[in-house]
C-alpha positions as CSV (number, residue, x, y, z in Angstrom):
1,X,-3.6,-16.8,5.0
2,X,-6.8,-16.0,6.6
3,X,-8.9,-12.8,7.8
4,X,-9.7,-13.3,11.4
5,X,-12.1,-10.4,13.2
6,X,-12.5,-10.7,16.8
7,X,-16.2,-9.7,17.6
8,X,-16.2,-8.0,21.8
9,X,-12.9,-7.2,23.0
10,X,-13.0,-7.6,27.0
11,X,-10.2,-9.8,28.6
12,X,-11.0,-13.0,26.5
13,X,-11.3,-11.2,23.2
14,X,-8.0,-9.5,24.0
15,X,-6.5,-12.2,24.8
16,X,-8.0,-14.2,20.9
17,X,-6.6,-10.9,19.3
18,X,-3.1,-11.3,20.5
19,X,-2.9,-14.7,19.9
20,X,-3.9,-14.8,16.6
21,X,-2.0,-11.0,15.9
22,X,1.1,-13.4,16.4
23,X,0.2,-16.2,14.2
24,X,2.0,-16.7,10.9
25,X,-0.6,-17.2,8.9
26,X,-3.5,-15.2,10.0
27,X,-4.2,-11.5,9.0
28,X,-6.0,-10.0,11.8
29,X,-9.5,-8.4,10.1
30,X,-10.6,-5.7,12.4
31,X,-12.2,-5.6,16.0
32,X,-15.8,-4.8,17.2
33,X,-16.8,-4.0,20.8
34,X,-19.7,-1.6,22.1
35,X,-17.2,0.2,23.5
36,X,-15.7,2.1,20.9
37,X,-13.1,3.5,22.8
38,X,-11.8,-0.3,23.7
39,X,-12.3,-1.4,19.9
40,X,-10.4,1.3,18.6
41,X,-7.6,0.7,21.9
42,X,-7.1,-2.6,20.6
43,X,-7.2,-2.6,17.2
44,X,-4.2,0.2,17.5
45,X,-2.2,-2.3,19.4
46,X,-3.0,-5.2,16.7
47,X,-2.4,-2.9,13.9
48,X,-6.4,-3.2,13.0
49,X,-9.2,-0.7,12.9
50,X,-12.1,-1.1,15.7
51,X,-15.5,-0.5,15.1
52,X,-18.1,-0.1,17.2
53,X,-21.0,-2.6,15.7
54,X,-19.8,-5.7,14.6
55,X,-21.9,-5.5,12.0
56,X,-19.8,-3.2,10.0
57,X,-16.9,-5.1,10.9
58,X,-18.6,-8.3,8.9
59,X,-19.6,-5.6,5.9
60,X,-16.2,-3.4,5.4
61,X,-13.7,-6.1,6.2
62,X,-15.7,-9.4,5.5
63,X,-13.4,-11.5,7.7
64,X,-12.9,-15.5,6.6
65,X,-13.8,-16.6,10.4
66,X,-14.6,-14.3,13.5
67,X,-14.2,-15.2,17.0
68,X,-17.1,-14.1,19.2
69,X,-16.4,-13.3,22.8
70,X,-19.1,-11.2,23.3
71,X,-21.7,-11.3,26.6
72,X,-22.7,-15.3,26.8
73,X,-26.8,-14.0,26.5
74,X,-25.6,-12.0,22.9
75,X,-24.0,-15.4,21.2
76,X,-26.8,-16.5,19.6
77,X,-27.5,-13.7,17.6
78,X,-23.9,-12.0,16.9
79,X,-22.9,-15.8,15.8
80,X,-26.0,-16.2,13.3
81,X,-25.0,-12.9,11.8
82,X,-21.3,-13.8,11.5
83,X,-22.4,-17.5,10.1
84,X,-25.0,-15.3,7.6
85,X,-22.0,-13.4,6.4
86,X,-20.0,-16.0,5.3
87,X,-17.9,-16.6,8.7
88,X,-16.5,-19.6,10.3
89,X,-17.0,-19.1,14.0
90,X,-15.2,-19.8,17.0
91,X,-17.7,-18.8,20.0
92,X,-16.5,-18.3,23.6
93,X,-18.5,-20.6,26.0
94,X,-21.0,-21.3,27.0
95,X,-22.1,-21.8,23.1
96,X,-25.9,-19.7,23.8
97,X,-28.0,-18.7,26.6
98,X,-30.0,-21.8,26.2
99,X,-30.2,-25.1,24.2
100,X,-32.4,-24.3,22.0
101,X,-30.0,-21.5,21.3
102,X,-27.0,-23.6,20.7
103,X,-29.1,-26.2,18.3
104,X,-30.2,-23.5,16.8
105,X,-26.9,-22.3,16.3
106,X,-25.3,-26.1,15.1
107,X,-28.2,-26.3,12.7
108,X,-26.9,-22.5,11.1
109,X,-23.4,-23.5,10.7
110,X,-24.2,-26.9,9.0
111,X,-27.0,-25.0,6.6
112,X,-24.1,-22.9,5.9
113,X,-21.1,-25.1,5.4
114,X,-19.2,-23.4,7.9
115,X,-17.2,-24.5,11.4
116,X,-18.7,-23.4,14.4
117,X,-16.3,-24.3,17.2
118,X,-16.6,-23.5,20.9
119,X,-13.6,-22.5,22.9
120,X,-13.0,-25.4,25.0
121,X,-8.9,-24.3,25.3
122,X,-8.2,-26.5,28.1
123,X,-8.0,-29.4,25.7
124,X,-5.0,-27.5,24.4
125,X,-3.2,-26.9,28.1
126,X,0.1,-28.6,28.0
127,X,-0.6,-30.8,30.9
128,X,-3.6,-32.2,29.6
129,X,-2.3,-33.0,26.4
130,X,0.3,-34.6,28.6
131,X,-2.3,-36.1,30.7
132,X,-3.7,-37.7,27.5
133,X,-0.6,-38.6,26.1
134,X,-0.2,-41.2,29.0
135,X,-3.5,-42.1,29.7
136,X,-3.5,-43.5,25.8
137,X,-0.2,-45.4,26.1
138,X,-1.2,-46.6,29.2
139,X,1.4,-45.9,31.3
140,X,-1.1,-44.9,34.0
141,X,-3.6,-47.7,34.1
142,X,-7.5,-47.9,33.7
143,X,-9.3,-45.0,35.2
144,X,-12.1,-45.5,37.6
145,X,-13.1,-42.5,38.7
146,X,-12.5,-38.6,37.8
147,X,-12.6,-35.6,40.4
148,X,-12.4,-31.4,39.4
149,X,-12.1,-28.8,42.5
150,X,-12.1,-25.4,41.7
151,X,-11.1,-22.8,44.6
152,X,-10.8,-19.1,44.8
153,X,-12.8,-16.1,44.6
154,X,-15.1,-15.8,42.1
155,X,-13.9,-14.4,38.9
156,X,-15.7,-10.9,38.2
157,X,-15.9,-11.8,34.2
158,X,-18.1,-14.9,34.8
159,X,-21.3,-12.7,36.5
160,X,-23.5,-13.3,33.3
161,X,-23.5,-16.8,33.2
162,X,-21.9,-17.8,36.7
163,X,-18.8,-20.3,37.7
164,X,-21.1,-23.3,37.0
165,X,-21.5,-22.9,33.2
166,X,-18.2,-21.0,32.3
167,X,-15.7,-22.8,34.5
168,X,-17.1,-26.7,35.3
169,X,-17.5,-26.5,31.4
170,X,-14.2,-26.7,31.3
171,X,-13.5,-29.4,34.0
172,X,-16.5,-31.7,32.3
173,X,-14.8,-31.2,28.6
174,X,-11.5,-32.5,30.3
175,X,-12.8,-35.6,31.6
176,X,-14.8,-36.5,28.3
177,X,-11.7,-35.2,26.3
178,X,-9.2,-37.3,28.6
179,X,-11.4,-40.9,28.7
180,X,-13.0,-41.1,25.5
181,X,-16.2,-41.1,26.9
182,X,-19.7,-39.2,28.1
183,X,-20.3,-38.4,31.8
184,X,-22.1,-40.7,33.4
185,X,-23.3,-38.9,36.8
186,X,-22.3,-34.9,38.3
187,X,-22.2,-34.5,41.7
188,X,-21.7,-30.2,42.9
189,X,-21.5,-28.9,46.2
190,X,-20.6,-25.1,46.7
191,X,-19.9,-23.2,50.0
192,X,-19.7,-19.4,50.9
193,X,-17.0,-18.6,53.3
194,X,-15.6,-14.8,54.6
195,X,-12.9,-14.7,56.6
């Protein structure tokens, strides 16, 4: 069994809490958001308490590991903090603000002995994993060339870091993930259209 705290409770952290309030062998530690109206909200509906600095969350409940989905340009500091109290940390994406930041960050966990893992979930998606499956048995031959195309409007949750960083993130991570190799060349053209 271990103690899991969820540090900022807006859609994604929602969404980590009720994942891991139905897995077997996790005890849910607490929740922590600014908001302590939506801490307390959703720590009632995970059978946790909610606090309103995370900070106390790390002191009265000293979770195992914390998952930090908190604003992208607050990472870097709520993650040292959670990594300084003894937490493994899995960290929403982007990892920091900058890349200083995130070395920063990778240098921490390994001074500390701890896993620091960035949510890259769409390794995990069903038809990747399918997608991967094949691509290693070679049932669908060498690959050449990879394309992503994202359209719709633009998601409302992504405004403090933009689509760029927290969706292509994702597309990039899929094509290393699936090949077994680094990018080579990014190409990105965007377009504004209102019908």
């Amino acid at each position: 069994m271990i103690r899991v705290g969820v540090i900022g409770v807006g859609a994604m952290g929602r969404n980590h809490a009720r994942v891991l309030h139905d897995l077997a062998n996790v005890e849910l530690a607490g929740m922590a958001d600014q908001d302590a109206a939506t801490a307390q909200q959703v720590g009632v509906a995970t059978g946790t308490r909610g606090y309103q600095s995370y900070q106390e969350l790390l002191e009265r409940e000293r979770p195992q590991a914390v998952v930090v989905a908190v604003p992208s340009d607050a990472h870097h500091p709520v993650v040292l903090d959670a990594l300084a109290a003894g937490c493994h940390v899995l960290v929403e994406k982007p990892i920091a603000a900058t890349v200083e930041q995130a070395d920063d960050l990778v240098r921490a966990a390994s001074k500390a002995k701890k896993v620091l893992a960035v949510g890259h979930i769409e390794r995990y998606n069903p038809a990747v994993l399918e997608l991967k499956r094949r691509l290693e048995e070679g049932q669908l031959g060498r690959v050449f060339q990879l394309h992503a195309r994202r359209l719709g409007p633009f998601p409302r949750r992504v405004r403090d870091v933009g689509v760029v960083v927290d969706l292509a993130t994702h597309d990039l991570d899929v094509m290393r993930y699936l090949t077994g190799t680094e990018i080579v060349r990014v190409y990105a053209e965007t377009k504004r259209e209102v019908h």
